[in-house]
C-alpha positions in Angstrom: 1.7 23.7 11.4 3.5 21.5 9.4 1.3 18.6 9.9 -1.8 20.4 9.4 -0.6 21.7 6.3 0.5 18.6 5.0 -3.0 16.6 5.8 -4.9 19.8 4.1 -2.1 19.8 0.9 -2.7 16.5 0.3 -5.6 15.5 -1.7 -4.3 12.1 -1.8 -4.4 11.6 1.9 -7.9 13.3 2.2 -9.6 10.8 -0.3 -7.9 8.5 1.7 -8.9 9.4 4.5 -13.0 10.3 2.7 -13.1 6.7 1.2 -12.7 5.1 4.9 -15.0 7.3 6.2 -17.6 6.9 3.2 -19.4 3.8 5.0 -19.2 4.9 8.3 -22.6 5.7 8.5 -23.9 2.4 7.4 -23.5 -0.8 9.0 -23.5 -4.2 6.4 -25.9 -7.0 7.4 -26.8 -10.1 4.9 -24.6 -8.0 2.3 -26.5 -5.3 2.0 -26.2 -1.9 3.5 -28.4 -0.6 6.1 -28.3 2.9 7.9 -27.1 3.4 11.3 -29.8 4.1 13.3 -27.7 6.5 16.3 -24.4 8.9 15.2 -22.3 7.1 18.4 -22.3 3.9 16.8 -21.0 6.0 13.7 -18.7 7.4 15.9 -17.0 4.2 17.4 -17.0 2.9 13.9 -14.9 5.7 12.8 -13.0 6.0 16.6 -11.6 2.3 15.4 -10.6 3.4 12.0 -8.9 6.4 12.6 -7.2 5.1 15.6 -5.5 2.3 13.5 -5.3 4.5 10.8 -2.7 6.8 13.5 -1.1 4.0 15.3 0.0 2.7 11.9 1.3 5.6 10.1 2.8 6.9 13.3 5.2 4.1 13.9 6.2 4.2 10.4 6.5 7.8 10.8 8.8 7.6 13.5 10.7 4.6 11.8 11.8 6.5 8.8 12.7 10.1 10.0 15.1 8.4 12.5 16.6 6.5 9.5 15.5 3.0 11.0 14.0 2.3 7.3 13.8 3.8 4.0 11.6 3.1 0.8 11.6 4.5 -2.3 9.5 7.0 -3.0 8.2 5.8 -6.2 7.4 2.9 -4.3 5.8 4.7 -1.4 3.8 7.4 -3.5 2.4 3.9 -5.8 1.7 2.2 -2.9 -0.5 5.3 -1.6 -2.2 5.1 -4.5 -3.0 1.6 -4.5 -4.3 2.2 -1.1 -6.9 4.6 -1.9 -8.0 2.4 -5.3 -8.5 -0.9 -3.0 -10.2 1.7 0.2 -12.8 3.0 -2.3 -13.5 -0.2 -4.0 -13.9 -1.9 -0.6 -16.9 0.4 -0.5 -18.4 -0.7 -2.9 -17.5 -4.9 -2.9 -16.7 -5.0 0.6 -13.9 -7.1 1.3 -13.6 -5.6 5.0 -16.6 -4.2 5.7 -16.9 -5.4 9.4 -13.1 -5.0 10.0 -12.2 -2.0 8.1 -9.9 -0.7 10.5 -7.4 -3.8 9.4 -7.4 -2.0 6.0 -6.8 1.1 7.6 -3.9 -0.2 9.7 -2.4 -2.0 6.6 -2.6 1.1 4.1 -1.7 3.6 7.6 2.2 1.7 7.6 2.3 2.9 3.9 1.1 6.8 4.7 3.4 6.9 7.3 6.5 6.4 4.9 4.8 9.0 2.6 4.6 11.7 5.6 7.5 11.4 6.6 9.5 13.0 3.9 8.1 16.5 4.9 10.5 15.7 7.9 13.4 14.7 6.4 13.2 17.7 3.9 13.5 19.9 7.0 17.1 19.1 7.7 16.9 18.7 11.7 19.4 17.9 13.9 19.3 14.0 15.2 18.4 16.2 19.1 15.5 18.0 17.6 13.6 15.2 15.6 11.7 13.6 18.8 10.1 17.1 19.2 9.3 17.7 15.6 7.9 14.6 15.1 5.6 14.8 18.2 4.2 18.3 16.7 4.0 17.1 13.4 2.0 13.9 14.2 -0.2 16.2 16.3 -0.7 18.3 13.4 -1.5 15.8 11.1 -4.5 14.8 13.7 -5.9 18.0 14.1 -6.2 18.4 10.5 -7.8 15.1 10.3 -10.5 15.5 13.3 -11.0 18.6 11.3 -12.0 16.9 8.1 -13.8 14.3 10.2 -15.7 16.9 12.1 -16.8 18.4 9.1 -17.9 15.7 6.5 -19.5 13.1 9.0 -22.3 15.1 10.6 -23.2 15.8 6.3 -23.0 12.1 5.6 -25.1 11.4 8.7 -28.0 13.7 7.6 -27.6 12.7 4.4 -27.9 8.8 5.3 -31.6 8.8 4.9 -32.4 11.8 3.4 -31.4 10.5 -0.2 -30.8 7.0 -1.7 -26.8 7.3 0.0 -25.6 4.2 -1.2 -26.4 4.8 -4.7 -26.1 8.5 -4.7 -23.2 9.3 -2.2 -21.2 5.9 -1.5 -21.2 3.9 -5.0 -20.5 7.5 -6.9 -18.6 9.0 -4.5 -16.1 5.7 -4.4 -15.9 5.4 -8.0 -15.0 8.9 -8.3 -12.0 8.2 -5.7 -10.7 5.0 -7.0 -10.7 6.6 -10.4 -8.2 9.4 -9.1 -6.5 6.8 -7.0 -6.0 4.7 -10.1 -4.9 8.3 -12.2 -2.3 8.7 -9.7 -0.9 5.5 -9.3 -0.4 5.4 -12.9 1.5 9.1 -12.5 3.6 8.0 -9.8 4.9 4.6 -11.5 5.4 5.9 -14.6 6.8 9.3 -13.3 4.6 11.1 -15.4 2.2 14.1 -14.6 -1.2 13.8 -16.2 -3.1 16.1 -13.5 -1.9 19.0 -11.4 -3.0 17.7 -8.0 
């Protein structure tokens, strides 16, 4: 429960999460974006990005709640932000557009530190953090095949329905780099500006 609560809590991680999956129903030939023709090969695109996405932030995960490394959380929060700036603009001037799940596995080590303080805030006992972090990684999946489940099947009937890179991905990016770049300004300045 915690997990799922965390993933649906946290904007941050959900325009993450929405910026990766942004392209997913496009494919990039001769630098210019084409639609995907079938939702499976939408599918395996997104199966590779999500997959690193989890390996990634769950060995970081796992790294900080049994105390094996700490970072700051100024550093971590920024460094979230950062990652959702550079995963929107990659949408628009891809820098990773064939091997986005690299991005994804880069930015997932980051995340990982970031979820794992709603661990450490809990106060287990050394014996019961194995089991907590199992559910908790669980949960964060299920809320994330959630989200998948729900914006991908839109984005693929939207593919060719309207103009989606200049309507959906270019906007849609824009609008998530903007907040990324709102909050990493919050989070290294230790400021608020918004109240997400």
């Amino acid at each position: 429960e915690l997990g799922i609560e965390h993933i649906v809590s946290g904007i941050d991680h959900l325009l993450f999460l929405f910026a990766l999956l942004l392209p997913a129903v496009l494919r990039r030939v001769d630098n210019t974006w084409h639609s995907v023709e079938r939702l499976p090969a939408a599918l395996i695109d997104i199966t590779k990005v999500v997959t690193a996405f989890t390996l990634a932030h769950s060995l970081t995960l796992a790294l900080a709640v049994f105390g094996v490394v700490q970072l700051p959380s100024m550093l971590v929060e920024s460094a979230i932000a950062i990652s959702i700036i550079v995963a929107a603009l990659n949408n628009v001037w891809p820098m990773f557009s064939e091997q986005r799940w690299t991005l994804a596995f880069a930015f997932g080590l980051m995340h990982g530190f970031g979820f794992s303080g709603a661990l450490t805030d809990l106060g287990l006992a050394r014996e019961q953090l194995a089991s907590a972090l199992v559910g908790f990684n669980l949960g964060v999946e299920l809320a994330q095949l959630a989200f998948i489940a729900l914006v991908v099947p839109t984005m693929f009937a939207l593919r060719r329905r309207v103009p989606y890179v200049r309507t959906v991905l270019a906007p849609g990016s824009a609008l998530i780099a903007l907040m990324g770049t709102v909050w990493l300004f919050e989070r290294s300045l230790d400021i608020r500006l918004l109240p997400l």
